[in-house]
Structures are given as C-alpha cells and as structure tokens.
N, CA, C and O atoms as CSV, one atom per row, in Angstrom:
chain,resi,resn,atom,element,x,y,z
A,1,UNK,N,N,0.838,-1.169,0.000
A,1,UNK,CA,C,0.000,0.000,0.000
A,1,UNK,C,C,0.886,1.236,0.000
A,1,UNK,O,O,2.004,1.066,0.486
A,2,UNK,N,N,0.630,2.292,-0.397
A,2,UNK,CA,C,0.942,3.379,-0.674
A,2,UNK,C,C,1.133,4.469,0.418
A,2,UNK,O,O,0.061,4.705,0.976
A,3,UNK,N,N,2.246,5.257,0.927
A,3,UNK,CA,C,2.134,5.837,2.121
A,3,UNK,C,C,1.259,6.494,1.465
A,3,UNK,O,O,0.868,6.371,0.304
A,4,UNK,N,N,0.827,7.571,2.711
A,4,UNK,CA,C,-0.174,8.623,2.862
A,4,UNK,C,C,0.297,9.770,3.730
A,4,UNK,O,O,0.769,9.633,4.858
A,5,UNK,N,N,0.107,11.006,3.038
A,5,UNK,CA,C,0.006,11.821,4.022
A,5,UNK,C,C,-1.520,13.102,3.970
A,5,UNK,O,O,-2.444,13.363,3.199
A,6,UNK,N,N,-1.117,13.477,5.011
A,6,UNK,CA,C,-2.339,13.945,5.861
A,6,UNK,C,C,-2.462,15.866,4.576
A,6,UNK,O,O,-1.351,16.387,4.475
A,7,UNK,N,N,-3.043,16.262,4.190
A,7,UNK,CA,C,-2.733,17.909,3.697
A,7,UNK,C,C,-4.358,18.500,4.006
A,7,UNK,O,O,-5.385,17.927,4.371
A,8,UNK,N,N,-4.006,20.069,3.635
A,8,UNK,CA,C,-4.982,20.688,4.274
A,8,UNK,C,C,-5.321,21.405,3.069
A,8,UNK,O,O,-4.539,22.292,2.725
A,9,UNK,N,N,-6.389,21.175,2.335
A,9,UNK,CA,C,-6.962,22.247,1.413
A,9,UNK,C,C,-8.064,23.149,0.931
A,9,UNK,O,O,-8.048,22.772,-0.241
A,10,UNK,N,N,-8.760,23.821,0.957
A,10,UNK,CA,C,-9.911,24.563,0.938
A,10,UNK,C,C,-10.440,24.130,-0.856
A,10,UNK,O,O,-9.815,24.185,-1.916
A,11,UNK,N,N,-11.789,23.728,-0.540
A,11,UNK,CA,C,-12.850,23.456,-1.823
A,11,UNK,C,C,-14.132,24.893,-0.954
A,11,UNK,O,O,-14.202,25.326,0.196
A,12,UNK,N,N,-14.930,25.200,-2.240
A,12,UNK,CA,C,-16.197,25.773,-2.028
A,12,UNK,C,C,-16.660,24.792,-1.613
A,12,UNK,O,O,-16.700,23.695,-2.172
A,13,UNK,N,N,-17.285,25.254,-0.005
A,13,UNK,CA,C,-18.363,24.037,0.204
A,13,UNK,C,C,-19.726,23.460,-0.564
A,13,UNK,O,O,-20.153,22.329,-0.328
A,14,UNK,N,N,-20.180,24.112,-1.244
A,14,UNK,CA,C,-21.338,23.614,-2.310
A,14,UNK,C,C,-20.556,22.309,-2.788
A,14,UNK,O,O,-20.939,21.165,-2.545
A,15,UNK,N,N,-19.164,22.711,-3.652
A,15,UNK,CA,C,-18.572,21.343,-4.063
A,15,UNK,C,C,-18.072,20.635,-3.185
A,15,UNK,O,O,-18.100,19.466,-3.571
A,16,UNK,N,N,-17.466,20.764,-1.842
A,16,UNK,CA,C,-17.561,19.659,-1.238
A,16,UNK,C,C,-18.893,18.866,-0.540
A,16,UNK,O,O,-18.987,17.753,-0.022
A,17,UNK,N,N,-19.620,19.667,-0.706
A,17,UNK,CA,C,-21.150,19.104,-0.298
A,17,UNK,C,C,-21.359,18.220,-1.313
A,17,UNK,O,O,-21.789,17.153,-0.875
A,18,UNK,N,N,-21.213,18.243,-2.614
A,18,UNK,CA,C,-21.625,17.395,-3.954
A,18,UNK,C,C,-20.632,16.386,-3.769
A,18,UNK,O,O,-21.061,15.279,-4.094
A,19,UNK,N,N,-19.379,16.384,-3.333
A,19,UNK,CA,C,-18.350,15.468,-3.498
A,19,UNK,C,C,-18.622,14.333,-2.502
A,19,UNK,O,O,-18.394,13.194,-2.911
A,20,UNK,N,N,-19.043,14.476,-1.348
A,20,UNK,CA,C,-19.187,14.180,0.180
A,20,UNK,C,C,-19.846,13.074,-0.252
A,20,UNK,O,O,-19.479,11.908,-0.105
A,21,UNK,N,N,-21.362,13.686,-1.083
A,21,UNK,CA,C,-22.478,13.167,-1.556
A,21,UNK,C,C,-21.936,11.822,-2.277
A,21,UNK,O,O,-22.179,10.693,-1.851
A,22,UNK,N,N,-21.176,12.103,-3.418
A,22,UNK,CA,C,-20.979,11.086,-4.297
A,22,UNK,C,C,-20.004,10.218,-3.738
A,22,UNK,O,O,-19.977,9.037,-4.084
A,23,UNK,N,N,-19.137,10.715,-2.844
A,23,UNK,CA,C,-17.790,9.492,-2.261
A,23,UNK,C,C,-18.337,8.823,-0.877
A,23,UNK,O,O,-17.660,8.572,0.120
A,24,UNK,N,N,-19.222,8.679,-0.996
A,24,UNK,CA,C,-20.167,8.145,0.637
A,24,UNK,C,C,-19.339,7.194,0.492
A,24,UNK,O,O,-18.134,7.392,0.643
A,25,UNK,N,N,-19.848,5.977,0.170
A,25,UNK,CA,C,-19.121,4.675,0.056
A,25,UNK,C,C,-17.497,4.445,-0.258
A,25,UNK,O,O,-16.972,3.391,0.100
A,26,UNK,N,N,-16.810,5.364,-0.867
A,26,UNK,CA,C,-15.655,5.230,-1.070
A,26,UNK,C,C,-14.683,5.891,0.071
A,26,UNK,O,O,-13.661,5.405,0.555
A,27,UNK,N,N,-15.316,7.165,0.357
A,27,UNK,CA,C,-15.097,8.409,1.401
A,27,UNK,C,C,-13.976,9.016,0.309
A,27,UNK,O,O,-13.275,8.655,-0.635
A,28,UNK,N,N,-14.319,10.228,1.135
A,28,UNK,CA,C,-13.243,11.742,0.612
A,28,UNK,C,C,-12.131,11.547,-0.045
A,28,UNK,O,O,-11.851,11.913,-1.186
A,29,UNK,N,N,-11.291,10.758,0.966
A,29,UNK,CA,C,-9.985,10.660,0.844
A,29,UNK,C,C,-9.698,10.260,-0.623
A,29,UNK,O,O,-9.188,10.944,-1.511
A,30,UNK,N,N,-10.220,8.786,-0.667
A,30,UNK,CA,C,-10.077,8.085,-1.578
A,30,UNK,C,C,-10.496,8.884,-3.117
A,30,UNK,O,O,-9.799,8.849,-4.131
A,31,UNK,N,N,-11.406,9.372,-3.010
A,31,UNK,CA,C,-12.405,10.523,-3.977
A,31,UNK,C,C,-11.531,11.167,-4.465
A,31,UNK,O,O,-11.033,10.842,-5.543
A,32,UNK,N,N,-10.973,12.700,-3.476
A,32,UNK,CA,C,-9.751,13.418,-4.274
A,32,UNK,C,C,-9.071,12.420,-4.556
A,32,UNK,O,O,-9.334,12.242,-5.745
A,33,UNK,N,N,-8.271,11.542,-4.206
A,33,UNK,CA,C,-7.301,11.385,-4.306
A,33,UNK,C,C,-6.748,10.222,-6.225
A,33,UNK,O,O,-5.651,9.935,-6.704
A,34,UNK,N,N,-8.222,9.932,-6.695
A,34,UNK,CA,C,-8.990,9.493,-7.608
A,34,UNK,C,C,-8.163,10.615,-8.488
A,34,UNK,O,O,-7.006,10.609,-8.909
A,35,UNK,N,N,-9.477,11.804,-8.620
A,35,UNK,CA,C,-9.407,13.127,-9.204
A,35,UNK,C,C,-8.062,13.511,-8.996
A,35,UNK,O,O,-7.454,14.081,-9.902
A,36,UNK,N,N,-7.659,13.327,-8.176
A,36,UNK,CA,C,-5.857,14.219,-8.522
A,36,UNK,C,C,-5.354,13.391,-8.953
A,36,UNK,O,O,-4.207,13.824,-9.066
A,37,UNK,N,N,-5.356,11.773,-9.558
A,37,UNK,CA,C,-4.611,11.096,-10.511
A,37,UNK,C,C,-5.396,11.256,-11.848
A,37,UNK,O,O,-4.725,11.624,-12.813
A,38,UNK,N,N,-6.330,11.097,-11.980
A,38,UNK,CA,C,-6.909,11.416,-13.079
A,38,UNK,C,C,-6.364,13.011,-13.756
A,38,UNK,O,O,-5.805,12.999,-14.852
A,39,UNK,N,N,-6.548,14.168,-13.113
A,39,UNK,CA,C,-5.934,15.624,-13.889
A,39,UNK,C,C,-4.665,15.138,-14.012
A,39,UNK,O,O,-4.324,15.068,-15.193
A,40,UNK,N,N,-3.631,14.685,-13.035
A,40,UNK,CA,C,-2.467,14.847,-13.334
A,40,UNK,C,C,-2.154,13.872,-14.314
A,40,UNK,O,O,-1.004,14.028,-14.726
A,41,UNK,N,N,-3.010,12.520,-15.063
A,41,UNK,CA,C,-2.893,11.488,-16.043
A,41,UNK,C,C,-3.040,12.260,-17.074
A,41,UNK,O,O,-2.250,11.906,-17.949
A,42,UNK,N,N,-3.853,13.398,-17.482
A,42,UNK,CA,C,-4.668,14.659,-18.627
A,42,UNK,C,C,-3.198,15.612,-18.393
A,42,UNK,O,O,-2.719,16.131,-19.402
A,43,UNK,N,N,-2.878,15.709,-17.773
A,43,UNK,CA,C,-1.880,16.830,-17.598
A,43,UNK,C,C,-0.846,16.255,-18.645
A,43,UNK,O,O,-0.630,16.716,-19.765
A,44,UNK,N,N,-0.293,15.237,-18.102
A,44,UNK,CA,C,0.837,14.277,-19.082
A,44,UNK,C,C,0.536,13.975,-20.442
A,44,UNK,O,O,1.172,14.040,-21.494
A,45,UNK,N,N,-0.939,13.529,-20.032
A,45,UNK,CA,C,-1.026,13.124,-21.558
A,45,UNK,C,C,-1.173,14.495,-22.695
A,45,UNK,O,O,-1.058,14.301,-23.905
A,46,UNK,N,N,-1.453,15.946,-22.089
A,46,UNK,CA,C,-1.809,17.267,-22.900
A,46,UNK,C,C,-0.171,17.333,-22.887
A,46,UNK,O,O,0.221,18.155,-23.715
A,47,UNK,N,N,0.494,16.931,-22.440
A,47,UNK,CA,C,2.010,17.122,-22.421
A,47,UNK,C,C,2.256,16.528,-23.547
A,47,UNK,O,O,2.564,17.250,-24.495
A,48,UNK,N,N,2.191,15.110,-23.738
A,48,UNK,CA,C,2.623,14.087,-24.708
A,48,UNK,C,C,1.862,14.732,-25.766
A,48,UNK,O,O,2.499,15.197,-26.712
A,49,UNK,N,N,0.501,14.838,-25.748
A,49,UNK,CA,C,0.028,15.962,-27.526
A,49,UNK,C,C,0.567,17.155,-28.132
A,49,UNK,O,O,0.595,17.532,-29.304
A,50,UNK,N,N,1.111,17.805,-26.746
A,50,UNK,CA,C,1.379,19.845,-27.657
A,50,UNK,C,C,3.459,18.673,-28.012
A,50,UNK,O,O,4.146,18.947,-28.996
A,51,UNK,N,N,3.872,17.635,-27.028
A,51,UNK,CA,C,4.896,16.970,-27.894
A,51,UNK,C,C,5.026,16.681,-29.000
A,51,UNK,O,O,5.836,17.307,-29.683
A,52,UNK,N,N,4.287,15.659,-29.533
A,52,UNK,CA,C,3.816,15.232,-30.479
A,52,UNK,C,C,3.287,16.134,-31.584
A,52,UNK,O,O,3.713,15.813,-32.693
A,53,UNK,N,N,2.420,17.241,-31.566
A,53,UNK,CA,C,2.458,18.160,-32.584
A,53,UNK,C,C,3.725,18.704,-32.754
A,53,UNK,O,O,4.010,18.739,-33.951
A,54,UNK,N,N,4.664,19.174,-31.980
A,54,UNK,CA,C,5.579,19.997,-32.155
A,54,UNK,C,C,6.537,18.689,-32.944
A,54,UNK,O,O,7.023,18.928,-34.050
A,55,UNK,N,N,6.644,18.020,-32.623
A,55,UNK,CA,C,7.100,16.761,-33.823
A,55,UNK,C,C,7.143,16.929,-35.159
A,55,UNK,O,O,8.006,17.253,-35.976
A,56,UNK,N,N,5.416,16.478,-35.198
A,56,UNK,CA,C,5.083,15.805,-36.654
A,56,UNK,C,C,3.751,16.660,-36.916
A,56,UNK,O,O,2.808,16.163,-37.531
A,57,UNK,N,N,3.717,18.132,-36.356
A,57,UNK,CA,C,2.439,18.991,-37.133
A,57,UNK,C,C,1.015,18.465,-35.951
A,57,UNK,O,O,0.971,17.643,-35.035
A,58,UNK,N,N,0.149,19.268,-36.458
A,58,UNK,CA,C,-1.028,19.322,-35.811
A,58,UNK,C,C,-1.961,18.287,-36.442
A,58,UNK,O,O,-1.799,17.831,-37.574
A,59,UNK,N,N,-3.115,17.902,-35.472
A,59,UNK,CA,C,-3.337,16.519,-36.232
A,59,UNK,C,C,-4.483,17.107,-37.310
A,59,UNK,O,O,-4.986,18.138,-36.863
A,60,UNK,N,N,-5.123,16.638,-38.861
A,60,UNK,CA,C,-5.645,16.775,-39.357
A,60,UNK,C,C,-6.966,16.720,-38.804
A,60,UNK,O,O,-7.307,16.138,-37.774
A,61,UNK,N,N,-7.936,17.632,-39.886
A,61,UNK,CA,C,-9.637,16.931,-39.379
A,61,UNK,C,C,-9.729,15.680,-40.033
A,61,UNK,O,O,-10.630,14.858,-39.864
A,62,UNK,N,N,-8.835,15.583,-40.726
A,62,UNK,CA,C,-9.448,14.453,-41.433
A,62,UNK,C,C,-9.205,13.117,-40.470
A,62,UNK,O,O,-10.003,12.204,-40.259
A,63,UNK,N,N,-7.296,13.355,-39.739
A,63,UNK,CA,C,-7.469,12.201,-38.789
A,63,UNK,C,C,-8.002,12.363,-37.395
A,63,UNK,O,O,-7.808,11.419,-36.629
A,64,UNK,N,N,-8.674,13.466,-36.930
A,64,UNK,CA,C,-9.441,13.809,-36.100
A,64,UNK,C,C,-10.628,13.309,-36.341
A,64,UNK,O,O,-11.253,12.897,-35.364
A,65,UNK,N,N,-11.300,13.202,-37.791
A,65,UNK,CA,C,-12.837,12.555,-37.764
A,65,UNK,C,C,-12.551,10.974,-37.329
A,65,UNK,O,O,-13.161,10.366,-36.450
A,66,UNK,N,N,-11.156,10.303,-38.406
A,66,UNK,CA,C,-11.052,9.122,-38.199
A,66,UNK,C,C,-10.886,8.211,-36.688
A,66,UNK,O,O,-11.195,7.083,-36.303
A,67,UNK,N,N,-10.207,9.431,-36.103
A,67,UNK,CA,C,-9.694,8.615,-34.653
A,67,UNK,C,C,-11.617,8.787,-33.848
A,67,UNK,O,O,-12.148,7.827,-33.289
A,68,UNK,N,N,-12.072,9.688,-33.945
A,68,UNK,CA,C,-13.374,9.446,-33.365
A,68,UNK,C,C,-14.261,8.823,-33.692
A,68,UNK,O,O,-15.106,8.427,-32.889
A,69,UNK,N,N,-14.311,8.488,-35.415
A,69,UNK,CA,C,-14.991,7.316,-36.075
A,69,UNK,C,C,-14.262,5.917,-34.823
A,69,UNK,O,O,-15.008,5.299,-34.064
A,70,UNK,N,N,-13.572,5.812,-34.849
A,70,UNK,CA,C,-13.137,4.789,-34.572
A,70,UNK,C,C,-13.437,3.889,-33.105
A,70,UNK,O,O,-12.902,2.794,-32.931
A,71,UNK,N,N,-14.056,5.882,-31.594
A,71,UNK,CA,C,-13.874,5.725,-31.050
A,71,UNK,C,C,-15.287,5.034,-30.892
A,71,UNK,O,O,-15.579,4.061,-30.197
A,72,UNK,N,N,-16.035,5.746,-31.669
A,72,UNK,CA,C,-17.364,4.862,-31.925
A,72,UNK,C,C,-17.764,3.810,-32.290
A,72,UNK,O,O,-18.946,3.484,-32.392
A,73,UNK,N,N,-16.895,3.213,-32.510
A,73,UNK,CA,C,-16.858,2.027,-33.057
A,73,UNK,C,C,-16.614,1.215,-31.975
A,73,UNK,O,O,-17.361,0.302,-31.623
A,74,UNK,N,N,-15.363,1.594,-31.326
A,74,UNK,CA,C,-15.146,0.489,-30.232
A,74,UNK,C,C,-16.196,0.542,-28.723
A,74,UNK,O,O,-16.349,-0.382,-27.925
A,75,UNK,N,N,-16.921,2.148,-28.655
A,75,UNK,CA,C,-17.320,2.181,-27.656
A,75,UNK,C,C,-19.259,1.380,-28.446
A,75,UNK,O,O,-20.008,0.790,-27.667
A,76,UNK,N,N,-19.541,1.516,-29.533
A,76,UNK,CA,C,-20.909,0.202,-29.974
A,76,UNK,C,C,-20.541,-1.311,-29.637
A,76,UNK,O,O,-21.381,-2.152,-29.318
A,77,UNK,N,N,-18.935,-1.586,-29.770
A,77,UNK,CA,C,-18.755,-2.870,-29.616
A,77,UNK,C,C,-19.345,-3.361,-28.322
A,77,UNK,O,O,-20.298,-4.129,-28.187
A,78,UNK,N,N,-18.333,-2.563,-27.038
A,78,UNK,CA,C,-18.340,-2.602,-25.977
A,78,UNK,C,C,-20.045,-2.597,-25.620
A,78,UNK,O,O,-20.422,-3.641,-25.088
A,79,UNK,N,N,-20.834,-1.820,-25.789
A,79,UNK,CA,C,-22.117,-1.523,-25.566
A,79,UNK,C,C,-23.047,-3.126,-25.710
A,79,UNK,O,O,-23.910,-3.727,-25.070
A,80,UNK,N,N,-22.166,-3.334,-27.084
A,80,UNK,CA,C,-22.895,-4.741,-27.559
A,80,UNK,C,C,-22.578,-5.946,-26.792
A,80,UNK,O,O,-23.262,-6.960,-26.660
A,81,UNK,N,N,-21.216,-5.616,-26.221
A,81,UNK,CA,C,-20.855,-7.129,-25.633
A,81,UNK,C,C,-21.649,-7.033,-23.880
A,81,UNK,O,O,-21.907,-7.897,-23.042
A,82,UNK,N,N,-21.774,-5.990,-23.909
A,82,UNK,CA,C,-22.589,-5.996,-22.357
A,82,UNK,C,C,-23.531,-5.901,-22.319
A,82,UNK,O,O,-24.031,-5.768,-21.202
A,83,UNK,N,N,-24.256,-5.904,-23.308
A,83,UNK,CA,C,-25.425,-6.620,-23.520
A,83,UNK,C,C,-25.831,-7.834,-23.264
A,83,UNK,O,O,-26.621,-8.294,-22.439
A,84,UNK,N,N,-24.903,-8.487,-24.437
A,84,UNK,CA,C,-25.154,-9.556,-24.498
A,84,UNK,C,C,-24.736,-10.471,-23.298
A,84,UNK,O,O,-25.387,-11.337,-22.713
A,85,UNK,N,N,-23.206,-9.937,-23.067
A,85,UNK,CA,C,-22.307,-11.051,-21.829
A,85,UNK,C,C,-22.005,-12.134,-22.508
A,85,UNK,O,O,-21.828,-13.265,-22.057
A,86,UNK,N,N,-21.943,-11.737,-23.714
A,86,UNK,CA,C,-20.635,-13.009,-24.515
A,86,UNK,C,C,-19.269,-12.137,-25.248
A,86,UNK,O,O,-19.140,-11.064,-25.838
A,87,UNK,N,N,-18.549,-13.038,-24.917
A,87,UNK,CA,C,-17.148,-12.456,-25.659
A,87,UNK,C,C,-17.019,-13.666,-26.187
A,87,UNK,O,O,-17.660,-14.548,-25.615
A,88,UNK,N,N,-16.292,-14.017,-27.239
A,88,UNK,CA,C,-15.963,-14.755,-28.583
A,88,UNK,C,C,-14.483,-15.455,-27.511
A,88,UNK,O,O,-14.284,-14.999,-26.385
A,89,UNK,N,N,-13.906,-16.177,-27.898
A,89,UNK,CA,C,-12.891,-16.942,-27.414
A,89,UNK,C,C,-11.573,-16.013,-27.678
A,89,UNK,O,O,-11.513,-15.358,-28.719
A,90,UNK,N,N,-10.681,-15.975,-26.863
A,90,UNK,CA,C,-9.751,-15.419,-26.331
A,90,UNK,C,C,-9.838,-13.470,-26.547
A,90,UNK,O,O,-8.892,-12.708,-26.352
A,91,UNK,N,N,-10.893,-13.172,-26.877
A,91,UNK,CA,C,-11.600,-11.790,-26.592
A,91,UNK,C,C,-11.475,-11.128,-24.833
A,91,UNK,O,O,-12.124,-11.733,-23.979
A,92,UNK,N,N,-10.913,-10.312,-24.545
A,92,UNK,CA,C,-11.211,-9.879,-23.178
A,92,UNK,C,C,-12.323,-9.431,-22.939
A,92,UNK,O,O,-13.029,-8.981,-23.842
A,93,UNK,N,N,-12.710,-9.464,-21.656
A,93,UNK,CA,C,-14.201,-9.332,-20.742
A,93,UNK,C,C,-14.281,-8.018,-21.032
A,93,UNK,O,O,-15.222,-7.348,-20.607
C-alpha cells in the first residue's frame, strides 16, 4: 500500500457538499485522491500531444474525424458485448 500523508486544502463548500455526496461509500480521501490522478494522467497526456504536434504537425480533421470514427466504433462494440455477456474466445471481458 501506498504511504499517505495527511494535507490541508480549501474546496467551495457547495462542491464539497456534492463530493461528500458522491464518495459516501468510497469516502473523501479516496475521492480526491482518484481526481488528482486522473488531472495529473490529462496533464501528461496534454504534455505528450502539444509533444507530439511539435514533432510531426497538428493533427488533421481528417485524422481527427477518423480517430473518433473509430472511437465509436469500439465504444458500440463494448455496448454490444454488455449486452449480451458473450465475448468470442480469447476476446477480453
């Protein structure tokens, strides 16, 4: 397990009232501590894109339509297989 330490930070209470709400079962801690890996995963990865353009150019619309065609595609699959609750042989769950 992961040390821990203790910090002190101020949220608007409205949003910690909404947060409180939604991390009942998980509690607070665990909640931020979710959300601050998640921004800082977006942080890296907006790192690795303005990289990557500065590379090889900005990405096209054209492969901008394709990569979201695509994302649709995999997110109907997914939709379909949990539906159903069959995966095909050596397919992951």
């Amino acid at each position: 397990m992961a040390t821990t330490k203790k910090v002190t930070v101020t949220i608007p209470e409205d949003l910690l009232d909404e947060i409180r709400a939604e991390a009942a079962e998980r509690g607070l801690s665990a909640y931020v501590a979710e959300a601050l890996r998640f921004k800082r995963d977006r942080d890296r990865l907006r790192e690795l894109v303005d990289w990557l353009q500065e590379e090889h150019g900005p990405v096209t619309e054209d492969e901008r339509a394709a990569a979201f065609g695509e994302l649709e595609d995999l997110d109907a699959e997914h939709k379909r297989r949990r539906a159903t609750g069959k995966h095909s042989a050596g397919e992951a769950a």
